[in-house]
C-alpha positions, 0 to 999 in steps of 0.5 A: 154688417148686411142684413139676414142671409141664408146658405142653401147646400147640395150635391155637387160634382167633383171639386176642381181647380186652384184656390187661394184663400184670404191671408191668415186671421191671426197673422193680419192682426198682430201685423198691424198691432206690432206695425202700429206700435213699431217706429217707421212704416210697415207694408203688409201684403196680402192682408185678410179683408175680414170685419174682424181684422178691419175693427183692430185696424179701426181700432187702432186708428182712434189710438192715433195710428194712421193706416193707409190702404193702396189696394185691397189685401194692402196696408200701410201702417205709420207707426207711433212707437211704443209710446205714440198711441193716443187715448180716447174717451170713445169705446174700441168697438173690435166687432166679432173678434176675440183675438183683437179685444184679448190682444189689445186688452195686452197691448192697452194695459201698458199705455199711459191712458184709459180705454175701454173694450166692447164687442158684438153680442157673440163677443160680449158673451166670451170669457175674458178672466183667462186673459184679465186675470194674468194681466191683473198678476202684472200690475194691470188693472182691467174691469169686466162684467162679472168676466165678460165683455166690455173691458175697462182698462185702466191706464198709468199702472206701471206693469211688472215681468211675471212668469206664467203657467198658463191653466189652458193652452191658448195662444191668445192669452199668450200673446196678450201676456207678451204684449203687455211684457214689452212695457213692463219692467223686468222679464215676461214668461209665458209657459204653456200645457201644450205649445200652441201657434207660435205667430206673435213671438215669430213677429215680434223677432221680426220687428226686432224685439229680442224675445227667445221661445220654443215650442210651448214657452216663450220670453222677452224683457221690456225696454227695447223698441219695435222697427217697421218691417214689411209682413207677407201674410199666408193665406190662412190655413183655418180658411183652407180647412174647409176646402181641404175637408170638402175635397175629401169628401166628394167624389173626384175632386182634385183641389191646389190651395196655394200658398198656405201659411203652415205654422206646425202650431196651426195645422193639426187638422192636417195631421188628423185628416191625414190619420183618417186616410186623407190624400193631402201633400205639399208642394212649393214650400218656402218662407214669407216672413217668418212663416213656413208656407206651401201649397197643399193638393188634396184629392177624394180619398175614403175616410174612416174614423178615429180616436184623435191624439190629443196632442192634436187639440191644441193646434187645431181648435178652430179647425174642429167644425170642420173635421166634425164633418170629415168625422160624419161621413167617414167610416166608423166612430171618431173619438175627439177629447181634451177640447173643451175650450170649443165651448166658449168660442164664438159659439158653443161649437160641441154642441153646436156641430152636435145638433145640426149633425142630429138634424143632418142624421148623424149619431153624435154624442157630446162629451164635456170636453168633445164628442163621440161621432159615428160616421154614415152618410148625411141627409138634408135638413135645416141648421142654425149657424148660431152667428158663427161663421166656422159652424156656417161654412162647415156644414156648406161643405155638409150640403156637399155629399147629403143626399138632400139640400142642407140650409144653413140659417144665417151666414151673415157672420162668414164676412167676419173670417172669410170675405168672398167664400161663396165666389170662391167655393163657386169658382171650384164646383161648390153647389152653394148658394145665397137665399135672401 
């Protein structure tokens, strides 16, 4: 990580061009999780060269697995099997990333060795209990600090299929749940209140496991094996979604993302900006595997406000602190509700969004499980990104159409998601800049 680095956001002109942003998040860590406990060699292409997918592949290296890099976006994972991983006494350090300490806390609880999770300190205030605690139900044993961060797990339990509901919708918990089923004994099932992304039972199918699922459920047995197979990674829609709110937004633009992974469990904020009067189509759509892919072109259109259908929340909860700034430069109030889960991420984002939208001069009241957003126009001022990395880029795009520069304090963290954001949004007319 570098030192302290400040964003400073203006008035731009219109948003021209074709973009391709990094390989989805979500995607590259269960590519080099299933490749690494898979038998043979796995390629991935067009891997997210991010801090956090860089720790799960470290990660993995002090288990044993080698992993090769022949080009930047590429790697080459040399699998173990489901039984190759070796254990070590030093401490697994996944960084900033939440889906690779509650994945792996699944895939660890099964090995035959102790291993001991630990995180940043935004990580090590997040909530574990959601996964450790179904974990625990199928004979996992994983200590934690009062619920948080580090995770002790604890290796040699023989685990158990259990059929869960989960209490809240979460693909995370879902898939940590699914890789912990592969070493247990009997059927894992996983219901969810709301289906949720659908990425690690798609590649789990990939890699050979038998596994049935449909939207909102999902189940497998143990005892089978996982075969190498080559993964093409789409560019990440959660990356896409400030370039698609930006485009909205300033006057004139015209953008191409291309070759967007649109999995109908992640693109909500599509949906929404669409029901706020966004001009957004697809073009070019096709599969790479296993995941519907395309190119979305978005050009300025009014927005007005809305109340969001709730059916929406589940499949676009890290889009929302860009849909915030969609919602406070569009016409009228936007409702949003049944999204509480935006309080344990990498920050608070309810309140969060709710406090440099006041700064910026929007009305904006929170809620316990969202907000109630009354849409203007912006002015300038000075917000904490609070180490988040979605906080910073979203009130990047902010800066855009505020009628005075919008600071962001301490971007830093945007590595973590999005390697290369301010060349990119540069390349395409973002008035976007470092300060040291």
């Amino acid at each position: 990580m570098s030192g302290r680095l400040d964003w400073s956001s203006r008035a731009s002109g219109p948003l021209l061009g074709s973009v391709r942003v990094p390989g989805d998040k979500s995607v590259s860590h269960r590519a080099l999780m299933l490749a690494a406990i898979a038998e043979g060699e796995s390629r991935i292409r067009g891997f997210l060269e991010g801090e956090d997918t860089r720790a799960t592949a470290a990660v993995l290296a002090q288990l044993g697995v080698r992993i090769d890099t022949p080009s930047p976006g590429e790697r080459v994972v040399h699998g173990t099997g489901l039984h190759g991983l070796r254990g070590t006494a030093q401490a697994l350090d996944c960084g900033n990333a939440g889906t690779g300490m509650r994945l792996l806390a699944g895939l660890l609880a099964g090995q035959a060795f102790d291993s001991t999770l630990v995180g940043d300190a935004s990580l090590s205030k997040r909530p574990m209990r959601r996964v450790t605690d179904p974990l625990a139900l199928m004979g996992a044993h994983i200590d934690t600090r009062d619920g948080l961060p580090p995770l002790r797990v604890r290796g040699g339990q023989p685990l158990h299929g259990i059929r869960y509901e989960l209490p809240v919708a979460s693909a995370q918990v879902k898939s940590a749940l699914l890789l912990a089923g592969l070493y247990a004994a009997g059927d894992t099932e996983v219901i969810e209140p709301h289906p949720t992304r659908d990425y690690t039972e798609r590649m789990l199918a990939a890699f050979g496991w038998p596994i049935v699922f449909a939207p909102g459920w999902a189940k497998l047995s143990g005892g089978h094996a996982l075969r190498a197979t080559d993964v093409e990674v789409p560019a990440d829609f959660s990356s896409a979604a400030f370039f698609l709110v930006a485009a909205s937004i300033v006057p004139g633009s015209e953008l191409r993302l291309q070759a967007v992974g649109l999995n109908p469990r992640r693109t909500g904020l599509l949906e929404a900006l669409r029901l706020m009067g966004a001009d957004i189509t697809i073009e070019n759509e096709r599969e790479a595997g296993g995941e519907p892919v395309g190119d979305l072109v978005v050009r300025h259109a009014p927005l007005h406000g809305v109340e969001l259908p709730e059916a929406l929340v589940p499949d676009m909860i890290d889009e929302f602190p860009a849909l915030f700034i969609a919602a406070a430069v569009a016409s009228g109030r936007t409702l949003i509700r049944g999204a509480a889960e935006l309080r344990v991420k990498e920050s608070d984002r309810i309140a969060t969004m709710a406090a440099g939208l006041r700064t910026l001069g929007t009305a904006i009241e929170e809620t316990p499980d969202g907000a109630i957003i009354h849409g203007g126009s912006l002015g300038g001022g000075t917000v904490a990104s609070h180490l988040d990395h979605r906080i910073a880029m979203s009130f990047a795009v902010a800066g855009l159409v505020a009628t005075a520069p919008v600071r962001i304090d301490d971007c830093s963290h945007v590595a973590t998601s999005f390697p290369g954001f301010l060349e990119l949004t540069s390349g395409c007319g973002f008035a976007l800049q470092a300060i040291t």
